[in-house]
RODO-2510 file (C-alpha; in nm, 4 decimals, decimal comma):
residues 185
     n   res          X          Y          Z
     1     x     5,5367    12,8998    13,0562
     2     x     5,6743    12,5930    13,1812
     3     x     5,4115    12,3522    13,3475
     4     x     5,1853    12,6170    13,3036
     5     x     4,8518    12,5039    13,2270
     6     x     4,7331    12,5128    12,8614
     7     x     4,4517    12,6824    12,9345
     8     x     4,6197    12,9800    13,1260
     9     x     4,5154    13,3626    13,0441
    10     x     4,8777    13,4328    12,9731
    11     x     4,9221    13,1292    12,7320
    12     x     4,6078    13,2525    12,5352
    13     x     4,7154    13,5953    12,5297
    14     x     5,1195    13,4958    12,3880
    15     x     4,8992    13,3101    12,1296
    16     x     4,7145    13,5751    11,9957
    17     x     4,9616    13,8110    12,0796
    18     x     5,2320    13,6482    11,9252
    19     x     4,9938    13,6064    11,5834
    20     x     4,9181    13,9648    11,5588
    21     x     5,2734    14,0893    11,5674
    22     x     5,3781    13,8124    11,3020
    23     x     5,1228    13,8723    11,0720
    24     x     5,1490    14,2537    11,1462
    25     x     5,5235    14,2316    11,0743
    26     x     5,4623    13,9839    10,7719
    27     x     5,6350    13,7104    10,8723
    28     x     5,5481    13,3772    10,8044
    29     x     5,5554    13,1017    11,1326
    30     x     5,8569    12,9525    10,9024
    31     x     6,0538    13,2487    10,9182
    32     x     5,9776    13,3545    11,3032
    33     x     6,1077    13,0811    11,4209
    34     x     6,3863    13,0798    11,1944
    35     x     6,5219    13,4536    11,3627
    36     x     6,4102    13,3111    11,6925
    37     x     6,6024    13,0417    11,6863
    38     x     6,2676    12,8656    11,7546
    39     x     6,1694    12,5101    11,5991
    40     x     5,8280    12,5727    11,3595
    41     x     5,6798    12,3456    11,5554
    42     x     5,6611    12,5625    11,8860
    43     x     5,5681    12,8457    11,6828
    44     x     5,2967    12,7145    11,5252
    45     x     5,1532    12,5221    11,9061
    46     x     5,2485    12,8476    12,1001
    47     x     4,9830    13,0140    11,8203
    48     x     4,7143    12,7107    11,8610
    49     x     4,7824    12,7434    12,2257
    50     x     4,8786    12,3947    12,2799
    51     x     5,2346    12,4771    12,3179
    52     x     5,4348    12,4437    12,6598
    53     x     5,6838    12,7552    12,6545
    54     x     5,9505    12,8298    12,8826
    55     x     5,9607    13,2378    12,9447
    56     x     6,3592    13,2507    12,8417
    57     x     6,1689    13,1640    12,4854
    58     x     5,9160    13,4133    12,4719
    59     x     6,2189    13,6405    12,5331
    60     x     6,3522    13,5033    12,2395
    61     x     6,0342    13,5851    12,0335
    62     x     5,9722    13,9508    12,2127
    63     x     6,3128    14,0385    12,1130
    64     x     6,2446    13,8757    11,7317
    65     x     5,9218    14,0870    11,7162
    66     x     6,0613    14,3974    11,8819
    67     x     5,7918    14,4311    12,1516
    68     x     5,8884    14,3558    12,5382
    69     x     5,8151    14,0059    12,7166
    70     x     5,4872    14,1823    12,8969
    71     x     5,3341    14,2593    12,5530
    72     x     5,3382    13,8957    12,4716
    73     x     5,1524    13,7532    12,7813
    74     x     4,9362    14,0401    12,8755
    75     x     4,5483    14,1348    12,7565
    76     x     4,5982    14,3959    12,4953
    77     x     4,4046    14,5799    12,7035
    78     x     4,5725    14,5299    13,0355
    79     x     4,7714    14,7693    13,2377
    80     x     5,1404    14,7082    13,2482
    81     x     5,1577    14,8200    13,6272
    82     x     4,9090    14,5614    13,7239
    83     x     4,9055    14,2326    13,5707
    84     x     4,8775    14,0263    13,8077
    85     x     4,9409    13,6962    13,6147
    86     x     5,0626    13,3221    13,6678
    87     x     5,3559    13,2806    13,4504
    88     x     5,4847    12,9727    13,5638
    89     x     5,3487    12,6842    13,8548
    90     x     5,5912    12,4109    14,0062
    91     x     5,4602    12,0235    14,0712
    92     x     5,2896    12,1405    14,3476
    93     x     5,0130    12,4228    14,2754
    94     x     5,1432    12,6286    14,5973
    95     x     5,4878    12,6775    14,3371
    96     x     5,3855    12,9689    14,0839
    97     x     5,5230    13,2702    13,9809
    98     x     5,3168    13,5618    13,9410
    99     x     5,4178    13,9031    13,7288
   100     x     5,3192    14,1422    13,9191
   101     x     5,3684    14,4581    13,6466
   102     x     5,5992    14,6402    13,4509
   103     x     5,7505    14,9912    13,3987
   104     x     6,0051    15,0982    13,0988
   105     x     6,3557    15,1278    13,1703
   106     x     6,6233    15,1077    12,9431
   107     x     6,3829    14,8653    12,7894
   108     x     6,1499    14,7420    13,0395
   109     x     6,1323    14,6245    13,4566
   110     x     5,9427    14,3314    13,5559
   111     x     5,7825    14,2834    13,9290
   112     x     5,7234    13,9338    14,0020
   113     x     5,6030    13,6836    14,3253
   114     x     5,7400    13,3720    14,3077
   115     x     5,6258    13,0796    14,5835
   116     x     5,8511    12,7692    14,5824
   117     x     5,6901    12,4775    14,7501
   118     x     5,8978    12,2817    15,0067
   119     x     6,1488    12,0859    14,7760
   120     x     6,0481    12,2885    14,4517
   121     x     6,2698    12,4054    14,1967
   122     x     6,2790    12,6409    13,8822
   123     x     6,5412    12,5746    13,6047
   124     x     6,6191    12,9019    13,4139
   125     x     6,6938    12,9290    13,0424
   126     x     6,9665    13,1952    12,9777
   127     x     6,8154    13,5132    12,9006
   128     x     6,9555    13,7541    12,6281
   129     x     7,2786    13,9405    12,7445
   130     x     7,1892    14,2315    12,8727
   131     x     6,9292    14,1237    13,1036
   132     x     6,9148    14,1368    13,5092
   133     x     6,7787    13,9946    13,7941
   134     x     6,7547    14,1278    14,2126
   135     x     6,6151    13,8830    14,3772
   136     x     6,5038    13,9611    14,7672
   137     x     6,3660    13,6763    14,9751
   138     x     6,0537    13,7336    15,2226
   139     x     5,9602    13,4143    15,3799
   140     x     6,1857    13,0975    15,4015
   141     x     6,5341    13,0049    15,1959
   142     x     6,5947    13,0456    14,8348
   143     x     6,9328    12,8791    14,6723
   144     x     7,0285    13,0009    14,3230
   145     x     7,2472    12,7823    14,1279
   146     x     7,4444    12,8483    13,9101
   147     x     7,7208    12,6293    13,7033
   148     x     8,0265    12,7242    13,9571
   149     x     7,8638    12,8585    14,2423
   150     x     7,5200    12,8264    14,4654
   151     x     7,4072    13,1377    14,6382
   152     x     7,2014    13,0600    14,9975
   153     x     6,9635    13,3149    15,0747
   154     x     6,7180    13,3642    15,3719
   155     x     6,4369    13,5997    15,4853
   156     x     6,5791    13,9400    15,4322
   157     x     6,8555    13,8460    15,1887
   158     x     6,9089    13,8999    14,8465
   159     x     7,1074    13,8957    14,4993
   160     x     7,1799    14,0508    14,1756
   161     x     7,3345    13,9040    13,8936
   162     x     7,2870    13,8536    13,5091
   163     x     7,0455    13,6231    13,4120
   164     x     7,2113    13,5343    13,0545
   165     x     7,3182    13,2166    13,1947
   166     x     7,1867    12,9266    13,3621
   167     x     7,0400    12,9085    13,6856
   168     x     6,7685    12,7394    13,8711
   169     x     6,5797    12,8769    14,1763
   170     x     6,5756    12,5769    14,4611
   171     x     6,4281    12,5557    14,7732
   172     x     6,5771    12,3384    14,9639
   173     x     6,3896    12,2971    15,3091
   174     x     6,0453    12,1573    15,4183
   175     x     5,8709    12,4878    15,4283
   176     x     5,7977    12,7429    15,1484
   177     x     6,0262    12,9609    15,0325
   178     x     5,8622    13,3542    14,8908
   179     x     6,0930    13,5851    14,7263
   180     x     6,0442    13,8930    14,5230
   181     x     6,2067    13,9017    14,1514
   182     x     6,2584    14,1750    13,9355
   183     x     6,3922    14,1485    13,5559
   184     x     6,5343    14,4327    13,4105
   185     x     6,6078    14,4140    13,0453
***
């Protein structure tokens, strides 16, 4: 959850989440991050909850545990269709993203609110082929960049691509940008 606070809801819950299915599965921290392609190191401070996470790597450990990205950050308790939880904030606190919910698909759909501050940005891991984002914006310009190509989008506008490559989520003018995301996996 990258520049997400330490002591965030979501963090705790991918801590104790992330424990149970491990130990439920019998895997040692060792060996997680070994399929993960993880270092032991994050493992083990994503568990203590010290650990600053991007999401593309909780991906990585979902898919390693079998269980979707939402089962990760969310209360065990919690309702997938109404989470309502800060998964990532920018340098400015008015730059967060927020997952909204989830509902199964082929695997699962993701509703999100992102908020880009004026001059904010949001660099993208690649997610795990497959994967899918439509992007629509509501309130000021979004650019998406990606290696060969940058994709301008204003109020109204939107995109779909793949997200298994990189891509960062600028906004480029003096105002905030909003935009609606979904992932589908």
């Amino acid at each position: 959850m990258h520049s997400q606070e330490n002591s965030s809801p979501a963090l705790a819950h991918a801590a104790e989440n992330v424990r149970r299915y491990r130990l439920q599965q019998g895997l040692s921290q060792d060996e997680l991050a070994k399929r993960s392609g993880l270092s032991r190191r994050m493992i083990n401070g994503l568990e203590a909850g010290s650990a600053n996470i991007s999401l593309s790597n909780l991906d990585a450990i979902a898919l390693t545990l079998g269980v979707r990205f939402v089962d990760l950050v969310r209360a065990p308790d919690a309702d997938n269709r109404d989470m309502r939880s800060v998964m990532w904030q920018g340098t400015n606190p008015e730059s967060q993203a927020i997952l909204l919910g989830a509902t199964p698909a082929a695997n699962m759909v993701e509703l999100w609110t992102w908020t880009l501050h004026a001059g904010d940005r949001y660099d993208a891991q690649p997610d795990m082929q497959g994967f899918s984002e439509m992007i629509i914006v509501t309130e000021g310009t979004l650019h998406i960049v990606f290696e060969h190509e940058t994709k301008h989008l204003g109020a109204g506008e939107f995109a779909i691509f793949s997200s298994s490559q990189h891509y960062s989520y600028v906004n480029p003018e003096a105002i905030r940008t909003r935009f609606i995301r979904n992932v589908i996996s």
